[in-house]
Backbone as CSV, one residue per row, in Angstrom:
resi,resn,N_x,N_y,N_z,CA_x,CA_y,CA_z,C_x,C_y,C_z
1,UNK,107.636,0.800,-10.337,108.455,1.989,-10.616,107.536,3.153,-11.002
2,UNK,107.566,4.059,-10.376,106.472,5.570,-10.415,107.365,6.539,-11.888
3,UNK,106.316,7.392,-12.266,107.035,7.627,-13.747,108.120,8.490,-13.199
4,UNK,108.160,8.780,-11.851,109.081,10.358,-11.391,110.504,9.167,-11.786
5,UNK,110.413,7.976,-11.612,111.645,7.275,-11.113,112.046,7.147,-12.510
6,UNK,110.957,7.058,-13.550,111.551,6.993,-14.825,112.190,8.022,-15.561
7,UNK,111.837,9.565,-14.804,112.287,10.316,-15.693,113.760,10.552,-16.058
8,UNK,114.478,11.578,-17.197,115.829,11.021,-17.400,116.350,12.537,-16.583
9,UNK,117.762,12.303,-16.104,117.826,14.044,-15.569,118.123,14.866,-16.704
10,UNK,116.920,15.645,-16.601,117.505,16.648,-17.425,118.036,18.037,-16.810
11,UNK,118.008,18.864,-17.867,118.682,20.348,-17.114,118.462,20.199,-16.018
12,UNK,117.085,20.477,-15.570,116.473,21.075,-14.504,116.581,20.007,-13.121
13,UNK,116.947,18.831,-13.094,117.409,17.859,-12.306,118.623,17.867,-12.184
14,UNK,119.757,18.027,-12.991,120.957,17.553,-13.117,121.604,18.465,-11.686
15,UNK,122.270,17.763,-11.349,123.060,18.755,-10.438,123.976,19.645,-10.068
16,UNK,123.982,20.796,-9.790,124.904,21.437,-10.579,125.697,22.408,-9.468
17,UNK,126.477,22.673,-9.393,127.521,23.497,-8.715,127.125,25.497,-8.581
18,UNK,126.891,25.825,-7.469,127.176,27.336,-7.100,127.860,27.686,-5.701
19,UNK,128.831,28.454,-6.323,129.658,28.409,-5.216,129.925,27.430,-4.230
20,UNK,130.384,26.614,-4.324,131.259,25.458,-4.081,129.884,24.436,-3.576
21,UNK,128.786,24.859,-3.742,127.401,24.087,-3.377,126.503,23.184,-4.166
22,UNK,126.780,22.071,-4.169,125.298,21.458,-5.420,124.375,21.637,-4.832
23,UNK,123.482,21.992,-6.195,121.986,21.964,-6.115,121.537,22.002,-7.416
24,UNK,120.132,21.264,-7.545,119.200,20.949,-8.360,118.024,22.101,-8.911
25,UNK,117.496,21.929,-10.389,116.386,23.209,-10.679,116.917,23.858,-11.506
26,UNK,116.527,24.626,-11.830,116.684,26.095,-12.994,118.328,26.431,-12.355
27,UNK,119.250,26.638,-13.438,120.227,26.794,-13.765,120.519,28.228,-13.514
28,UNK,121.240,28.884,-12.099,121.515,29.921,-11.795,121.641,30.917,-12.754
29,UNK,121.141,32.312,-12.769,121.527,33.067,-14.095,120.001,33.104,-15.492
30,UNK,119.444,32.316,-14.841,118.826,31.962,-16.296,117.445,33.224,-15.683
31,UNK,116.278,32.881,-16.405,114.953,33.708,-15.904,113.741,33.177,-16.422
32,UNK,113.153,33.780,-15.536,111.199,32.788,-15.950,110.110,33.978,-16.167
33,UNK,109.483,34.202,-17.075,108.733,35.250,-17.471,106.913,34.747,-16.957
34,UNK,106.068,34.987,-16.228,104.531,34.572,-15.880,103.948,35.317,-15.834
35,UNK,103.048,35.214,-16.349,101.809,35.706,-16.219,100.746,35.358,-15.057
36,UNK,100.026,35.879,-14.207,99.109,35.476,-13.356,98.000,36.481,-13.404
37,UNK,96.885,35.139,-13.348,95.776,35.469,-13.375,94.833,36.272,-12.471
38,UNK,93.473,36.909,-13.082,93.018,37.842,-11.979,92.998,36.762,-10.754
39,UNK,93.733,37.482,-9.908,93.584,37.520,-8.375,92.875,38.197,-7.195
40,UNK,93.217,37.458,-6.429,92.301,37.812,-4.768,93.036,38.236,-3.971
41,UNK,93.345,39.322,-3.723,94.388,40.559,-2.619,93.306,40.508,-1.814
42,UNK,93.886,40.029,-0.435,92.892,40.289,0.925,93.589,41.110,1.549
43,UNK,93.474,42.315,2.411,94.063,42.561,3.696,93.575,43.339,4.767
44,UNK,94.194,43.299,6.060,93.682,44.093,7.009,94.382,45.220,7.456
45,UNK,94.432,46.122,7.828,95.100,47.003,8.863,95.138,46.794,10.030
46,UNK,95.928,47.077,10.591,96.371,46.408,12.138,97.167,47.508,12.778
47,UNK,97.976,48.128,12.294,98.236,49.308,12.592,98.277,51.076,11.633
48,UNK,98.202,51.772,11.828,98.610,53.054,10.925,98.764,52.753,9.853
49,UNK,100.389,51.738,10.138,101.525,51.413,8.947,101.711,50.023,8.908
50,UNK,100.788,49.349,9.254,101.094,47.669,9.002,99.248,47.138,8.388
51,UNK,99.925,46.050,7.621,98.192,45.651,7.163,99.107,44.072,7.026
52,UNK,97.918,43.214,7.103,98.046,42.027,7.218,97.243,41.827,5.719
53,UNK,98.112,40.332,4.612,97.867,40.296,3.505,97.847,39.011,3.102
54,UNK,96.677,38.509,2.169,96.703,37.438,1.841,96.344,37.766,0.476
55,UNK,97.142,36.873,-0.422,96.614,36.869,-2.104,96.901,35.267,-2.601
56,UNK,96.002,35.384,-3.732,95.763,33.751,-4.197,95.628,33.690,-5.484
57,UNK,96.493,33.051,-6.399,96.268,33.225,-7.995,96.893,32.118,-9.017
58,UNK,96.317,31.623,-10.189,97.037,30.766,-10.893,98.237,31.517,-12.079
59,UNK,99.567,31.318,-11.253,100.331,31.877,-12.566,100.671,30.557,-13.768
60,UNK,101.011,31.353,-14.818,101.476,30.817,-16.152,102.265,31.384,-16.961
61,UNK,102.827,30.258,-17.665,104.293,30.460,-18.224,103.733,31.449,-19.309
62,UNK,104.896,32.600,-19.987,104.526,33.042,-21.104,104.868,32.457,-22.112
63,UNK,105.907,31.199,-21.808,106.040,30.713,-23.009,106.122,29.447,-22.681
64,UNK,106.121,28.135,-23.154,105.519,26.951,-22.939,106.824,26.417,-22.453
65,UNK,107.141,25.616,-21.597,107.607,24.631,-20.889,108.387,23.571,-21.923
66,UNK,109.869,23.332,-22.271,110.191,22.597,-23.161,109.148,20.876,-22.457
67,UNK,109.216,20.271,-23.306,108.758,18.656,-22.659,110.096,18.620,-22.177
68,UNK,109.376,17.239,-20.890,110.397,16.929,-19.763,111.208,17.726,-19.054
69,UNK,110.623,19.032,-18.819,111.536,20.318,-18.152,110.631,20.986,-17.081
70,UNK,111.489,21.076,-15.945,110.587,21.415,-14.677,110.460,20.526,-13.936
71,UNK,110.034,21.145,-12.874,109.308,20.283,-11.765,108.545,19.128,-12.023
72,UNK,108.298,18.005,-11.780,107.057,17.112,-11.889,105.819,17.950,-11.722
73,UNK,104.931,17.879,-11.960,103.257,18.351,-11.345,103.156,17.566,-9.816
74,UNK,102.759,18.308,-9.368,102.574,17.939,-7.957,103.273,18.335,-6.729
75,UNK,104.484,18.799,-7.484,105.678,19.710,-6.660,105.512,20.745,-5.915
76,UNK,105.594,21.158,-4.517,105.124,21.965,-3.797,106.582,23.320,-3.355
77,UNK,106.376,24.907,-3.036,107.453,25.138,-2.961,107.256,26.412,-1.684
78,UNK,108.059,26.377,-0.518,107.491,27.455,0.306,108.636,28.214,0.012
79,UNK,108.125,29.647,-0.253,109.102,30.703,-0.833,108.608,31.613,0.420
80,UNK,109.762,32.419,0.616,109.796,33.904,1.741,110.103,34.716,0.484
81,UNK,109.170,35.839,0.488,108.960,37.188,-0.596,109.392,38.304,0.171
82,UNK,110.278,39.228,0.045,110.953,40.018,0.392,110.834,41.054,-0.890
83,UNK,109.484,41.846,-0.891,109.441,43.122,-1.368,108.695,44.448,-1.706
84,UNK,108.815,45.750,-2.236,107.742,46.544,-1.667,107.076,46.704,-2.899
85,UNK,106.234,47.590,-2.803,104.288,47.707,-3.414,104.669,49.245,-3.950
86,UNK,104.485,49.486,-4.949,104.223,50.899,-4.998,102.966,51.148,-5.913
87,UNK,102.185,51.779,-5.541,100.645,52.159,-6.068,100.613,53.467,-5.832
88,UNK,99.260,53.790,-7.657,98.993,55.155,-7.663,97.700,54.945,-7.976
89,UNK,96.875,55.890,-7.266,95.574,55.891,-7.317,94.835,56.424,-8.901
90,UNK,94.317,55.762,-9.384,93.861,56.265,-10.823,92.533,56.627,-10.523
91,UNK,91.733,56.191,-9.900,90.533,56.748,-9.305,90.081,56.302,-7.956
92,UNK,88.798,55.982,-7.644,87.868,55.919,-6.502,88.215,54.596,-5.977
93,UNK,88.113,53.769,-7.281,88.146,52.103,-7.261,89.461,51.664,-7.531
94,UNK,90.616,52.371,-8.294,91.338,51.643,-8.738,92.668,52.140,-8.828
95,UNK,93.601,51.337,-8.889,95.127,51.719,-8.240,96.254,51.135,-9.391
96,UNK,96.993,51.775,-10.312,98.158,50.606,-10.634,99.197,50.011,-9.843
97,UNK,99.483,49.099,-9.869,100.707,48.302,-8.398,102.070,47.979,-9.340
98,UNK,103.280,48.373,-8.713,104.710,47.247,-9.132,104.723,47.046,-7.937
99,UNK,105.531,45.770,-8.206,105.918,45.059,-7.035,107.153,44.691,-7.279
100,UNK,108.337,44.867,-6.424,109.758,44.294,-7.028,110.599,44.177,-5.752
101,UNK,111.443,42.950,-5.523,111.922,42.592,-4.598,112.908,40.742,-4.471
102,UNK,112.444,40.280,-3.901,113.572,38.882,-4.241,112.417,37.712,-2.977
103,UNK,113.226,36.808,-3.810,112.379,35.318,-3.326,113.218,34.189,-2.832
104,UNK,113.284,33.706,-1.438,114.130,33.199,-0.933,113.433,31.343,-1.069
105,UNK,114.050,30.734,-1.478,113.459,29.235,-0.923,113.594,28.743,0.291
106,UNK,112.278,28.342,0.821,112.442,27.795,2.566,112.710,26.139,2.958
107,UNK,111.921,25.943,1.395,111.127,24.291,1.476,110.374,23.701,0.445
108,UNK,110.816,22.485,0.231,110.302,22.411,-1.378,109.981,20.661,-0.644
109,UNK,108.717,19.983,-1.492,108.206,18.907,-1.297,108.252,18.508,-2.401
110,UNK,108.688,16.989,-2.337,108.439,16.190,-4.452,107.247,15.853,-4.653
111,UNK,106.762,16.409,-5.586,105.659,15.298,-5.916,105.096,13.658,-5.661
112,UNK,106.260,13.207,-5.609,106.518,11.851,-5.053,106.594,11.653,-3.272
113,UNK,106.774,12.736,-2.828,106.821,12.779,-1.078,105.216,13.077,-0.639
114,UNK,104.932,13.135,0.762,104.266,13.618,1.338,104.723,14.447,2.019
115,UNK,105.865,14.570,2.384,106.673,15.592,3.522,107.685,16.283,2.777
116,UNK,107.827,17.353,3.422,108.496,18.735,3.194,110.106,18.026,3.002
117,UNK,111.080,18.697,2.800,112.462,18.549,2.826,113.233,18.600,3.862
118,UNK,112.398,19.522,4.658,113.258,20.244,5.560,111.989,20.154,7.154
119,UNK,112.375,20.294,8.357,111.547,19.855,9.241,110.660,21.820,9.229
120,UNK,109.785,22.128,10.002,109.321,23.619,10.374,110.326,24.393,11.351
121,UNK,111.026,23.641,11.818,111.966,24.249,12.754,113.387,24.684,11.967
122,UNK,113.305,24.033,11.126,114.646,24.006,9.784,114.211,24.947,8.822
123,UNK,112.688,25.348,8.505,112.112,26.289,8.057,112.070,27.843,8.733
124,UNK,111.848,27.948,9.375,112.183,29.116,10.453,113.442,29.724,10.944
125,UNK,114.158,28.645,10.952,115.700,28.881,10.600,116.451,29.837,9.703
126,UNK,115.681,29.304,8.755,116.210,29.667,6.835,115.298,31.090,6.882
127,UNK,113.838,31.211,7.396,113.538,32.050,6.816,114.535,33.613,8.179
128,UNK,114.578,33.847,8.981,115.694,34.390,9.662,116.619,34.512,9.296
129,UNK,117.416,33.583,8.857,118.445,33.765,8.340,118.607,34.600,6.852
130,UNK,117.503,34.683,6.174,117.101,35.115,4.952,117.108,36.544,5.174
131,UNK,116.053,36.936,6.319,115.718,38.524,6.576,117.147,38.792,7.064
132,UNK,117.502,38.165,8.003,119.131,39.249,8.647,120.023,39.132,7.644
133,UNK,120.174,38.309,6.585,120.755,38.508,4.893,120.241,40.092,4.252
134,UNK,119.234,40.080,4.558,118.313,41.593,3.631,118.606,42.839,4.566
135,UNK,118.608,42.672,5.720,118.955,43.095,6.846,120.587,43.826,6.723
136,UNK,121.302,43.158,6.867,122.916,43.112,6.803,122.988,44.173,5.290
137,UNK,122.331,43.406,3.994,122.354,44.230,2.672,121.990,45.903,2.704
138,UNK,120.888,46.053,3.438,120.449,47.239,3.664,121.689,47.975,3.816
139,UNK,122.125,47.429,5.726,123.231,48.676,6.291,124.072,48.850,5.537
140,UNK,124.293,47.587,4.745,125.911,48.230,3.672,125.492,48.937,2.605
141,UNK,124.440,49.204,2.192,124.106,49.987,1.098,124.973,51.265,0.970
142,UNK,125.218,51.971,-0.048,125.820,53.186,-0.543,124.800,54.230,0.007
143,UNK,124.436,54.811,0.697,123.364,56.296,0.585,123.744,56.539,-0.325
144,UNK,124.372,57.067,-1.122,124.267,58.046,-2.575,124.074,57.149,-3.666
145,UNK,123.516,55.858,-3.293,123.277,55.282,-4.764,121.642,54.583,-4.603
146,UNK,121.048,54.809,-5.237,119.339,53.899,-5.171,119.283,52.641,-3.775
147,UNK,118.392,53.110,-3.085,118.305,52.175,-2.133,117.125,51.281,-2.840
148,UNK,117.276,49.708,-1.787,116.842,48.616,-1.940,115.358,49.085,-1.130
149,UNK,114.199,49.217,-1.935,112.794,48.824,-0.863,112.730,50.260,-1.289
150,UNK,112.825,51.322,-1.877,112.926,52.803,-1.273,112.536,53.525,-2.397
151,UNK,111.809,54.847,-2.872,111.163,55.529,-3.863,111.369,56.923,-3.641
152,UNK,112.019,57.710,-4.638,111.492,58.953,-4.064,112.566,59.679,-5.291
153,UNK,113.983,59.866,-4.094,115.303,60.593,-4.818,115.582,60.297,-6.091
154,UNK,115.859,58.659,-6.615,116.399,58.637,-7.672,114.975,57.947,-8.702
155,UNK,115.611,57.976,-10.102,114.759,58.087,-10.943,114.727,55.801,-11.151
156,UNK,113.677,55.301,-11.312,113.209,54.008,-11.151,112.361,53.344,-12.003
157,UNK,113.148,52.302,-12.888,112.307,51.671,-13.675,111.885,50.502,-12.949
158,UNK,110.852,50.071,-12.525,110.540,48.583,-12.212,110.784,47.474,-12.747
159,UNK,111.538,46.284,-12.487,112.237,45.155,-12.971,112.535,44.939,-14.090
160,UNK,114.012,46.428,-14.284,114.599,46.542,-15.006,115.404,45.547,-15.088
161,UNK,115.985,44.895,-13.773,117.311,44.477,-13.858,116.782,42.858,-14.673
162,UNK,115.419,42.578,-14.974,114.799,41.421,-15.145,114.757,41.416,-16.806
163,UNK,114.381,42.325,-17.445,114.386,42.969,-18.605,115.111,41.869,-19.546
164,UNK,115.113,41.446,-21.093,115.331,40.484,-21.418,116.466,41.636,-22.506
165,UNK,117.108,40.987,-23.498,118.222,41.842,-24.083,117.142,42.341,-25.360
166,UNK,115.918,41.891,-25.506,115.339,42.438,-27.318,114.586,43.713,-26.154
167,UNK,114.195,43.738,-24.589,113.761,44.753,-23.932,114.584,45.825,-23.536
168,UNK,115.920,45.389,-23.387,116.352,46.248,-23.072,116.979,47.417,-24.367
169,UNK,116.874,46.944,-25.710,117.555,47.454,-26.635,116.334,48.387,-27.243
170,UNK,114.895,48.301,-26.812,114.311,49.388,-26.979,114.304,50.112,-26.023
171,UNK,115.013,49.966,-24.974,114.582,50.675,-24.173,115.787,52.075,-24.419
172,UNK,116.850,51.174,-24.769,118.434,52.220,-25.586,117.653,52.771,-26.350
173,UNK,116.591,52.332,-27.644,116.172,53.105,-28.407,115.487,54.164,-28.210
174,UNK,114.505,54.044,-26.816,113.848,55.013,-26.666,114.831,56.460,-25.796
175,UNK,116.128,55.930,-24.918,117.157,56.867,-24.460,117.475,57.294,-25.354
176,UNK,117.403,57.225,-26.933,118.790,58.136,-27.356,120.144,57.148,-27.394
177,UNK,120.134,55.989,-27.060,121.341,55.542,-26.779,121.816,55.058,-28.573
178,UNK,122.967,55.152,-28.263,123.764,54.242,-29.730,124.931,53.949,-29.280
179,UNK,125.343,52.486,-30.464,126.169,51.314,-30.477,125.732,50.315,-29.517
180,UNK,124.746,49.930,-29.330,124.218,49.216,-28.354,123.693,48.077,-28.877
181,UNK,123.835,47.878,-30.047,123.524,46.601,-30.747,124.773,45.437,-30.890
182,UNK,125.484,45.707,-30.480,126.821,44.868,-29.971,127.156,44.411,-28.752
183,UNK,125.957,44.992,-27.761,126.435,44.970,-26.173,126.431,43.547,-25.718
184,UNK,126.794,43.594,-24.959,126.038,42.020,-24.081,124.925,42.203,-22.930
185,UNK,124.595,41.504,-23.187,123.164,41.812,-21.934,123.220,42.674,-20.490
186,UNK,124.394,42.436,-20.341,125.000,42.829,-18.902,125.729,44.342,-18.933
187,UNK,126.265,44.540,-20.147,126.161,45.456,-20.804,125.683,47.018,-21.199
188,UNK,124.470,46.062,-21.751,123.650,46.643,-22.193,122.869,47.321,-20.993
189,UNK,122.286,46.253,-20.120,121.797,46.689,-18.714,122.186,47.954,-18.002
190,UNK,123.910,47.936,-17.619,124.313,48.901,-17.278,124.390,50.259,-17.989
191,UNK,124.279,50.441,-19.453,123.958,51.831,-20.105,122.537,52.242,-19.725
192,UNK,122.001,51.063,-19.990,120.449,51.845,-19.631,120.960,52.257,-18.205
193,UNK,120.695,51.977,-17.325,121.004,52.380,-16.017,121.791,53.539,-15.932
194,UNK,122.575,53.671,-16.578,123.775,54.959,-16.402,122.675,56.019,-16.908
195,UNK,121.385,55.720,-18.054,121.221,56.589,-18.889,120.189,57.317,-17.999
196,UNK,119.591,56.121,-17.326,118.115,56.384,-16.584,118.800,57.646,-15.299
197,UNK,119.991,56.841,-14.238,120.198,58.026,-13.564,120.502,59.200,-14.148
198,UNK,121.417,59.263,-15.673,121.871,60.829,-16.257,120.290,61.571,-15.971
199,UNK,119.431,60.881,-16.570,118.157,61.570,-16.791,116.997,62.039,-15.323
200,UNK,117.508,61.469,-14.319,116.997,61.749,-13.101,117.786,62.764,-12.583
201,UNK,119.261,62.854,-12.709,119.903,63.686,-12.645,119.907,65.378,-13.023
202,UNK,119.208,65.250,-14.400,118.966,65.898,-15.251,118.000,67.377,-14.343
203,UNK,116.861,65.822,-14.364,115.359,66.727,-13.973,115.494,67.521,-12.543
204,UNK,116.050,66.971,-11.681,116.543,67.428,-10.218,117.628,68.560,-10.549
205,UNK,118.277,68.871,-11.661,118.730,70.090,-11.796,117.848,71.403,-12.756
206,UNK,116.875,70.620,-13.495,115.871,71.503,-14.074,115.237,71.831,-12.982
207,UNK,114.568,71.209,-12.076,113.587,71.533,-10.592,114.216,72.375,-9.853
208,UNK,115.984,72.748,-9.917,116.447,73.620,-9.270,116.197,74.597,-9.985
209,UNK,117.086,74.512,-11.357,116.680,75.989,-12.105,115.515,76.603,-11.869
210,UNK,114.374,75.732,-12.097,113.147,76.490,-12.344,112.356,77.028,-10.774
211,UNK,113.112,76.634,-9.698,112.596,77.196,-8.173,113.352,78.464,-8.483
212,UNK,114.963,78.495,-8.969,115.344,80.243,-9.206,114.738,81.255,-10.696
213,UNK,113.959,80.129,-10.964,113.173,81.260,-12.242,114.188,81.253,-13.506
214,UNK,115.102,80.287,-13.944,116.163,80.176,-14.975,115.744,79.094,-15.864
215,UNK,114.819,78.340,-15.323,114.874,77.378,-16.318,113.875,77.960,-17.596
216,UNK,114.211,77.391,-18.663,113.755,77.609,-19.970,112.336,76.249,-19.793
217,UNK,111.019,77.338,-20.889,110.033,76.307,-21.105,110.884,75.124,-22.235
218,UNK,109.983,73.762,-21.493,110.160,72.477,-22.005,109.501,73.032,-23.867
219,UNK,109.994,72.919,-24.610,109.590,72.567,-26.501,109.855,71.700,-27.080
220,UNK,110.346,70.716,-26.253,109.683,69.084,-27.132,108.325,68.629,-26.945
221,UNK,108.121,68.261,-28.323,107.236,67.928,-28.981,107.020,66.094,-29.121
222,UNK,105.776,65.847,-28.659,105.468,64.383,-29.065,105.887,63.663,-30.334
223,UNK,106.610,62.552,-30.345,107.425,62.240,-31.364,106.812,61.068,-32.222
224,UNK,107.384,60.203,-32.992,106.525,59.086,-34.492,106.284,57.686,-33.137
225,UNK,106.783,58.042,-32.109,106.198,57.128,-30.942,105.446,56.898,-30.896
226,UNK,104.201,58.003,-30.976,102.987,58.603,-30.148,101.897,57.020,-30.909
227,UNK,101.848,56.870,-32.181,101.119,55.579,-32.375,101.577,53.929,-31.675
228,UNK,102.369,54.112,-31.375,102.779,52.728,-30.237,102.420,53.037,-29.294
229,UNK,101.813,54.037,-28.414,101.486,54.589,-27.393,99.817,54.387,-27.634
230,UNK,99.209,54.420,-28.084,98.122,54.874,-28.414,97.206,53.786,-28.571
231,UNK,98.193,52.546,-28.603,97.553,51.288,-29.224,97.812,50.694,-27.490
232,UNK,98.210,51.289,-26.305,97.876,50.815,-25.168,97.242,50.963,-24.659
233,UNK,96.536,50.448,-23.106,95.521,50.755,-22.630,95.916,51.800,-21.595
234,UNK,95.122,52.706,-21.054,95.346,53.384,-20.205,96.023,53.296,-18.593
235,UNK,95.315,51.821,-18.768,96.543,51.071,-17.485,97.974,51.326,-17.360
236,UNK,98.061,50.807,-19.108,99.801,50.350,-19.426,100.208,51.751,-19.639
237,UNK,100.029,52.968,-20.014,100.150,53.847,-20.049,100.347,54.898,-18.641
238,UNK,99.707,54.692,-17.842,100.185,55.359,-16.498,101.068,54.565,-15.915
239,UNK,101.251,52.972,-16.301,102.509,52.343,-15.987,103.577,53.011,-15.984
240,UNK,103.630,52.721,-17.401,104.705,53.855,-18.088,104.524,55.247,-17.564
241,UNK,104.068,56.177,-16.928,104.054,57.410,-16.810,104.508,57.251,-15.157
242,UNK,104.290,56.440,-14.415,104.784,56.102,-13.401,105.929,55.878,-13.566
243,UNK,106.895,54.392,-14.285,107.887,54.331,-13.956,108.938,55.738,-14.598
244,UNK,108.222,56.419,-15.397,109.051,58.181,-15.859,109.023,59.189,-15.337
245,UNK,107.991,58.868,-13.923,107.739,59.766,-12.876,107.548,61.163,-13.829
246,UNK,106.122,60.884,-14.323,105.646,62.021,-15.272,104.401,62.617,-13.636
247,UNK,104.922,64.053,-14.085,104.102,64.588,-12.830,102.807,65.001,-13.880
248,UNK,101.950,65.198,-12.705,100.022,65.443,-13.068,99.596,63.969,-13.770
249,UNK,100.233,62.459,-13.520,99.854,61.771,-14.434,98.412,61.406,-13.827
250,UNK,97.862,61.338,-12.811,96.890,60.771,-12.109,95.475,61.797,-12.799
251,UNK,95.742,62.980,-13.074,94.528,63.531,-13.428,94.347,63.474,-15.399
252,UNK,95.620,62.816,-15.704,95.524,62.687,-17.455,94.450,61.663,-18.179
253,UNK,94.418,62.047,-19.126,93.390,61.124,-19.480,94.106,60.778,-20.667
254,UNK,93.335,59.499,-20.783,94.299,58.641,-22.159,95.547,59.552,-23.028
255,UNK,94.822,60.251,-23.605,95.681,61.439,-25.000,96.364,62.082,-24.057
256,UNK,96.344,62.450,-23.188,97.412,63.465,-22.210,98.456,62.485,-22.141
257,UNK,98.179,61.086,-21.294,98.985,60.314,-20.951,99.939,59.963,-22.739
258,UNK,99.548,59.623,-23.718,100.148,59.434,-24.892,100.994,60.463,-25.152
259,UNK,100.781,61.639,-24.933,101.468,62.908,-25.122,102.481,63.343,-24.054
260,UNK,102.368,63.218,-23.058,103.419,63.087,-21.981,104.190,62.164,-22.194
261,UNK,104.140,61.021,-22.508,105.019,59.714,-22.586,106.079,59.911,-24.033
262,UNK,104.887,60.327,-24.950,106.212,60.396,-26.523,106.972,61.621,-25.914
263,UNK,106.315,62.576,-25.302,107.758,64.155,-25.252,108.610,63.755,-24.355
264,UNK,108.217,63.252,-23.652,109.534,62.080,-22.811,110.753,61.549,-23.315
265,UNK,110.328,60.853,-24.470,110.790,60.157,-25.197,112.039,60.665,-25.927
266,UNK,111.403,62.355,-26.367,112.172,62.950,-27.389,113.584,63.750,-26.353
267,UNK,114.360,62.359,-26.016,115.411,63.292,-25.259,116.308,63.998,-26.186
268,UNK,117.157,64.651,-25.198,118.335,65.585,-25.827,119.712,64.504,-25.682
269,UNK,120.526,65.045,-26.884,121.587,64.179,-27.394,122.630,64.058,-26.780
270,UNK,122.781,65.084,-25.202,123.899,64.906,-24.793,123.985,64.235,-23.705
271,UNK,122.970,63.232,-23.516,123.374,61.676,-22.249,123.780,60.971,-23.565
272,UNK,123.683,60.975,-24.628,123.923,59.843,-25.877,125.240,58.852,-25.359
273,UNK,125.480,57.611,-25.612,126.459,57.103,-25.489,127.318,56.398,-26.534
274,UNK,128.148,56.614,-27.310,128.714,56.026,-28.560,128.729,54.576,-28.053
């Protein structure tokens, strides 16, 4: 008897029902936080607008693995990644990247197998069927609401919707938001979101004013933020100045970037939400 045969089912085995479907693993709804290590981004160009890409890296949990939870070791998993890259050049050598998008399962092997689940022809299947899924999602999209894959019009936090509820309640703190300590996660999610477009909203009507010469100079002032700011690295800091779509951030230097980010911060009271 191999120890896989001994183990007992737990969560992550037990079988469980979605939409009228069993299946086994992490419990729909739930989330996995990793860290991964420096990596190896290979790629080529092949056309204008296409580059061919290979990357290779050991991720890890941020927080430890209950015992007897998970996969066995040895467990193999072919995933189709469905998503886009956005990078800003910080200098000669170096670029910050998000990456945000969705992960389809093709094929998963047990530790205990030598062979896949599913044949390569049953793989190819799924992964097709996956893209004309992303495909189909696209055309029905709303135009007037944030497209899927897309940067520009509306205002974009990167894997917000991933955000945990103690993240998202600073993030109310840093909007201006109140009564938000009662929300539910789902909730809560959606104010930020309402708050983030008010505020993209906002700036796209200041950018009008100020093309007819009406808008008033900005006089907020860097706020008791500015030392939580300060204690980051300049990386995490044009992060942040990226996902606030702070313009001139590429030529700031540390203290600029700290100072752009707290007057950010110091919004006005009338997106507030009781």
């Amino acid at each position: 008897m191999t120890a896989d045969s001994k183990r007992k089912p737990q969560g992550y085995d037990r079988l469980k029902q979605h939409q009228g479907k069993g299946y086994s693993g992490m419990k729909v709804g739930r989330s996995h936080k990793w860290y991964y290590d420096q990596g190896e981004w290979r790629e080529r160009k092949i056309t204008p607008d296409e580059w061919e890409i290979s990357y290779q890296t050991t991720k890890r949990r941020a927080a430890r693995a209950p015992e007897e939870s998970g996969a066995p070791i040895g467990t193999e998993y072919n995933w189709l990644i469905v998503s886009h890259q956005r990078v800003d050049k910080l200098d000669a050598n170096s670029y910050t990247t998000c990456m945000e998008g969705r992960k389809f399962k093709v094929a998963h092997k047990r530790a205990s197998s030598a062979a896949w689940n599913v044949s390569e022809r049953a793989q190819r299947k799924k992964v097709i069927e996956y893209l004309e899924q992303v495909i189909e999602e696209l055309k029905a999209a709303d135009a007037a609401e944030p497209l899927p894959f897309s940067v520009g019009e509306h205002e974009h936090v990167y894997g917000l919707n991933l955000r945990t509820k103690a993240e998202l309640l600073d993030m109310a703190k840093e909007y201006g938001l109140s009564g938000t300590s009662k929300m539910k996660r789902e909730e809560l999610l959606e104010a930020v979101k309402e708050q983030i477009a008010q505020q993209g909203n906002n700036r796209s009507s200041n950018g009008r004013d100020s093309d007819n010469g009406s808008a008033e100079p900005d006089r907020r002032q860097p706020d008791g933020d500015a030392t939580k700011l300060e204690a980051k690295s300049k990386d995490e800091l044009y992060r942040l100045a990226s996902e606030r779509d702070i313009d001139g951030r590429s030529s700031m230097n540390k203290t600029q970037l700290v100072h752009a980010l707290a007057a950010r911060r110091q919004r006005p009271s009338s997106g507030s939400r009781a």
